[in-house]
Structures are given as C-alpha cells and as structure tokens.
C-alpha positions in Angstrom: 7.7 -5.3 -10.3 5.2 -2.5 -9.2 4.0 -2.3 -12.5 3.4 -5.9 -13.1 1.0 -5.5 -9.6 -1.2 -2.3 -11.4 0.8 0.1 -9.5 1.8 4.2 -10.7 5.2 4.2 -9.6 7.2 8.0 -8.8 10.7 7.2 -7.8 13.0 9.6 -6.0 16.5 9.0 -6.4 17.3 10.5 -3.0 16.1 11.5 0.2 15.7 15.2 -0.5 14.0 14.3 -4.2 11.2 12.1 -1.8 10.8 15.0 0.4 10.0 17.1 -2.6 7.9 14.7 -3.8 5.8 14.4 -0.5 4.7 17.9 -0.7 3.6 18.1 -4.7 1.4 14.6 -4.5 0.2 12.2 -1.6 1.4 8.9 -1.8 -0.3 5.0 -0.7 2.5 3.7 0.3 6.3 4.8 0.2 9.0 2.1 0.0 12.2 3.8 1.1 15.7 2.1 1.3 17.3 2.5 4.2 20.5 3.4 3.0 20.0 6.3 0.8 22.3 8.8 -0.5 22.6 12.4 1.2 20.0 11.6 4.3 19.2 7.9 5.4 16.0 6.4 4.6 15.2 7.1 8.7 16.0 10.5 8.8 14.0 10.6 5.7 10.9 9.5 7.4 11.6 11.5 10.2 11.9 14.7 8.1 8.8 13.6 6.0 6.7 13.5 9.6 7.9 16.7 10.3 7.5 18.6 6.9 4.9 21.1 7.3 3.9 21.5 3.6 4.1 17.6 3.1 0.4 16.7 1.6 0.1 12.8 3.9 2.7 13.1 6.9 1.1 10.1 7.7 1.2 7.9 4.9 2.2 4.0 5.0 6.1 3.2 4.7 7.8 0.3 4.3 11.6 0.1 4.9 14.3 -1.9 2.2 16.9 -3.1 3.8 19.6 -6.1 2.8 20.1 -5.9 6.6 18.2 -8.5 9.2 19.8 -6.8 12.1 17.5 -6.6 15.1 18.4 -3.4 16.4 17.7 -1.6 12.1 14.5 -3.2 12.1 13.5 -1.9 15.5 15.0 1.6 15.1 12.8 2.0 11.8 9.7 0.6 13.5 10.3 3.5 16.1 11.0 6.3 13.9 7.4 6.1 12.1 8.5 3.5 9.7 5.2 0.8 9.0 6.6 -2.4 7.8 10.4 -3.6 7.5 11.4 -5.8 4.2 14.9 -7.8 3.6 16.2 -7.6 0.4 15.7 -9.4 -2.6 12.1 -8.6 -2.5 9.7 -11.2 -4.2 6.6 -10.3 -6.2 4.4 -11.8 -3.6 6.0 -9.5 -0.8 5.5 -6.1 -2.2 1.6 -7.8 -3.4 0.8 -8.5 0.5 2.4 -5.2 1.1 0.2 -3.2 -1.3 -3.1 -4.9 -0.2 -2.4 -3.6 3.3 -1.1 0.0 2.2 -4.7 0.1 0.5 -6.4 -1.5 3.7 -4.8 1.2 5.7 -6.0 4.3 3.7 -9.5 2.7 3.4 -9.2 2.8 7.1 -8.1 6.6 7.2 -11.4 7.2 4.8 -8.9 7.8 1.9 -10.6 6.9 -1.5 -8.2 4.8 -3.8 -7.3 6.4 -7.0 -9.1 3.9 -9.5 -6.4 1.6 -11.1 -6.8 1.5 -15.4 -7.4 -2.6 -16.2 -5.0 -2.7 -18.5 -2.3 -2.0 -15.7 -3.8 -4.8 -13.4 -4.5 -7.5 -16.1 -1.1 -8.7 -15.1 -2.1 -9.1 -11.5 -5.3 -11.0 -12.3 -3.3 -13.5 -14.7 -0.6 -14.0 -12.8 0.8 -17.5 -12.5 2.0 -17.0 -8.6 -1.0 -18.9 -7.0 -0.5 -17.3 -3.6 -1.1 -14.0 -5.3 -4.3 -14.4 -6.7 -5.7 -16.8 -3.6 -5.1 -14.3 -1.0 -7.3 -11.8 -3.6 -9.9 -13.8 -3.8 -9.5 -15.3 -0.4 -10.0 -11.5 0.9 -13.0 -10.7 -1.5 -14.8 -14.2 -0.4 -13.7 -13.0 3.6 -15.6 -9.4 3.2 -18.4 -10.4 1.2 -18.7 -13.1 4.2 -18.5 -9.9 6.4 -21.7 -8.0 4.6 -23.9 -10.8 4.6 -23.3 -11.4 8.2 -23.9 -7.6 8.8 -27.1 -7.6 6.5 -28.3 -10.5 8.4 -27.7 -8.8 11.3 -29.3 -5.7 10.5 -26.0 -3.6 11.2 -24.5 -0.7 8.7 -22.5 -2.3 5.8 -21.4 1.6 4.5 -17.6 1.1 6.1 -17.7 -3.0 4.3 -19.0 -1.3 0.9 -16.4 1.2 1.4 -13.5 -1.8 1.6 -15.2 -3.7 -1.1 -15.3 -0.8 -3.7 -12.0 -0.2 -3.2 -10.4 -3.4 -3.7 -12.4 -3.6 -6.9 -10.7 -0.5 -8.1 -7.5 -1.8 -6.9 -7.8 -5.1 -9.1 -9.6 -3.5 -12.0 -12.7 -4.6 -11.5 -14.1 -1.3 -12.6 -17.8 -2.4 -13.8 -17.7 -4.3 -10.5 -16.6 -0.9 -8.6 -19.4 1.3 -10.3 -22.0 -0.7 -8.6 -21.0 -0.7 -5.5 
C-alpha cells in the first residue's frame, strides 16, 4: 500500500534488523508493529532513542497494533511513539499519516528526498476522493497562507519551504524546481 502512495519502502523483519537499519539510513517515518519478534515494537523505540550511532533518534513513528486497549495506546504514546494505528490499516490512514511524517520533518528543516512521478502517479489518480481532496485541500490552505504573508509584508521562506516539499512529495517536480 506504500507503494501505491509514492513511497521507498525498507522493511525489517524484526526489531534488531530496524535497529540496524536506523544507523545505515534515516528514515521519514517508521511504522513499527507492536508485537514484533525478539524485542517488542516499544522496547524497539526505546532502544532506537537510545542508539548512539542511530543517524534520526528522533524520527516520526507510528505504532500497528490489532489492539484498541487504552492502556497499549498510552504506553506507546509515552515511550516516544508518535501516532498509534488499529489494524486493518486503510489506504487513506497511512496517506494522512504520511502527509504529517513529511509536515513534521519540514518542521525539523529536513529536506524531503524528491519522490520519482512515476511512483506517485498512483496517488494523483487515485479513485479514493478523500485522498486526493485533503492534497489539494492542503495545497489551496498554504498557498492561502503566502498570499496572506505577501500581503502582509511578512517572510514566506518557512511557507516556500512547505510548499516545495509537498510538490516533491506528489511529483510535481517542474512545479518543485520553481519554487
């Protein structure tokens, strides 16, 4: 389903594969299952935090879990965990999910890795209307944002900054150049 959305995907089929992973590349977001082999998804997080040769101790992470128990959600929301989804996970989810990893490394100043438009042709043509109208609905919402900063004589750099990265996120690569 990450693929359909335009995404690179590296999966780890444990907990000790991710932490390898997390010190040979930096990730946008991390989904991590809960229940993992070897080490728990928490502990997993936990040791991720802690790794001293990990390349983004503080990247975004969103927990799996078939569980709506109260007490998992809030014990992964306090050991460094982002976001919290129940299984089955719908297209839509991990889309909203996505749009806010990239909103929240945009917000730490880290550029987004341009996305090829072949690989997000399928995000643009979707059929799932909610999908593509909370896209567009967030481009028309920050180019609402720079005109009232032009207009008001404040520093769009931060907006542009947004902007050209959702382009690259969506594909809209001549779009992105010229911003």
């Amino acid at each position: 389903m990450l693929v359909s959305l335009g995404q690179h995907v590296t999966i780890a089929a444990s907990s000790n594969e991710a932490l390898t992973l997390s010190q040979q590349q930096r990730f946008d977001l991390v989904l991590i299952d809960i229940r993992m082999p070897e080490i728990d998804g928490i502990e997993c997080v936990q040791l991720w935090h802690d790794e001293p040769n990990n390349l983004d101790p503080d990247c975004m992470f969103v927990a799996l879990s078939a569980s709506v128990a109260t007490e998992d959600i809030h014990r992964c929301k306090k050991n460094g965990i982002h976001h919290y989804i129940t299984k089955p996970v719908t297209l839509a989810t991990l889309a909203r999910y996505i749009s806010i990893a990239a909103e929240y490394q945009l917000l730490r100043n880290i550029e987004l890795q341009e996305q090829d438009p072949s690989r997000c042709s399928a995000l643009l043509a979707t059929d799932d209307v909610v999908i593509n109208s909370k896209i567009f609905q967030s481009l028309d919402l920050l180019l609402a944002d720079i005109e009232n900063a032009v207009s008001a004589g404040q520093k769009i750099d931060q907006l542009i900054h947004t902007l050209k990265g959702c382009l690259g996120q969506i594909g809209r690569l001549n779009w992105y150049a010229m911003s």
